[in-house]
DRENVODREN-448360 format. One record per residue (C-alpha): x, y, z; residue number from 1; chain; residue in three letters. Coordinates in Angstrom, 1 decimal. Layout:
N
c1/c2/c3/k/c/r
X/Y/Z/NUM/A/ALA;
...
REM end
This chain:
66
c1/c2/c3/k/c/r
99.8/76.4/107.0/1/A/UNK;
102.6/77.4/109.7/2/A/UNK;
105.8/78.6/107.8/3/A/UNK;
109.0/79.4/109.5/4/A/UNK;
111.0/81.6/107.3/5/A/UNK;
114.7/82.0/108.0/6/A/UNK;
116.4/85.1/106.4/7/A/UNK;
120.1/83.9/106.7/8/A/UNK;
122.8/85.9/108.9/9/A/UNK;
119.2/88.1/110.0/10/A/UNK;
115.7/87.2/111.8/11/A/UNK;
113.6/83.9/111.5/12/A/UNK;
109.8/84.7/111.3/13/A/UNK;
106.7/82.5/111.9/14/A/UNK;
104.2/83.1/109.3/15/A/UNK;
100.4/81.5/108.5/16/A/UNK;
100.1/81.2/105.2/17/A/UNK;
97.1/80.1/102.9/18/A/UNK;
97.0/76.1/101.4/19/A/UNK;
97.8/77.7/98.3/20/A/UNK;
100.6/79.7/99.3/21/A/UNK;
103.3/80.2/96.8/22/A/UNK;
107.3/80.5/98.1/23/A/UNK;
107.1/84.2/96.9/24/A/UNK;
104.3/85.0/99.1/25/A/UNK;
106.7/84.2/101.7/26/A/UNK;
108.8/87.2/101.1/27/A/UNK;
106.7/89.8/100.9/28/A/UNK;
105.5/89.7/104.8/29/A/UNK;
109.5/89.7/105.4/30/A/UNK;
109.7/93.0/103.6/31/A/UNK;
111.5/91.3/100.4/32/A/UNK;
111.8/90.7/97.2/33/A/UNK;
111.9/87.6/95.1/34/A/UNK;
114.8/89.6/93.0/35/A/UNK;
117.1/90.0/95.6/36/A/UNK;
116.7/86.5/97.5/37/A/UNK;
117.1/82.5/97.3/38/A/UNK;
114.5/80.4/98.6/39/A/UNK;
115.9/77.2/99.8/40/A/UNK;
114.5/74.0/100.8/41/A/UNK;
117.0/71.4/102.3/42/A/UNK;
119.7/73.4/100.9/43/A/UNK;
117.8/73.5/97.2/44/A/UNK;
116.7/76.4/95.3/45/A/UNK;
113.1/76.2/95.2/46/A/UNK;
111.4/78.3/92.5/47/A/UNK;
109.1/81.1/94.1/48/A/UNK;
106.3/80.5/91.7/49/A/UNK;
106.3/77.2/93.2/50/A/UNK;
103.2/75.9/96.2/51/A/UNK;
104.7/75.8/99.5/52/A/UNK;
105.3/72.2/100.4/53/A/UNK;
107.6/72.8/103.5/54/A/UNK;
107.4/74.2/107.0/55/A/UNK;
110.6/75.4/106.8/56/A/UNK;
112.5/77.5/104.7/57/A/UNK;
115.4/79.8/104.6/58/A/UNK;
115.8/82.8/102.4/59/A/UNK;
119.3/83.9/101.2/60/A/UNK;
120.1/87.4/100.3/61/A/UNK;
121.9/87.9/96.8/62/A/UNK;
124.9/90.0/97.1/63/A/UNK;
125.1/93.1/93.7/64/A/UNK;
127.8/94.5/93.0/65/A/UNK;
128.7/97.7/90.6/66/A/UNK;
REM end
């Protein structure tokens, strides 16, 4: 399956992923973690254990603070 994955504010990359491709095997290509991001779908959180079931994603940092 062709994934595009935006990384707000960053890069957009154009990954192939397996039919059984989970959203957090997105991130790891992207050099990220599923702790410091959002996956969204249409604007929706999307859990990252969950099977890719869109083309398109976009991947929000989360900001820490101390």
């Amino acid at each position: 399956m062709h994934v595009t994955v935006e990384i707000a504010g960053e890069d957009t990359h154009e990954l192939e992923v397996d039919a059984d491709a989970t959203y957090g095997d997105l991130l790891a290509p992207v050099d990220l973690s599923p702790h410091e991001v959002s996956v969204l779908v249409d604007g929706e959180h999307v859990p990252t254990d969950q099977p890719v079931e869109h083309d398109h994603v976009r991947v929000v940092r989360l900001i820490k603070g101390g």
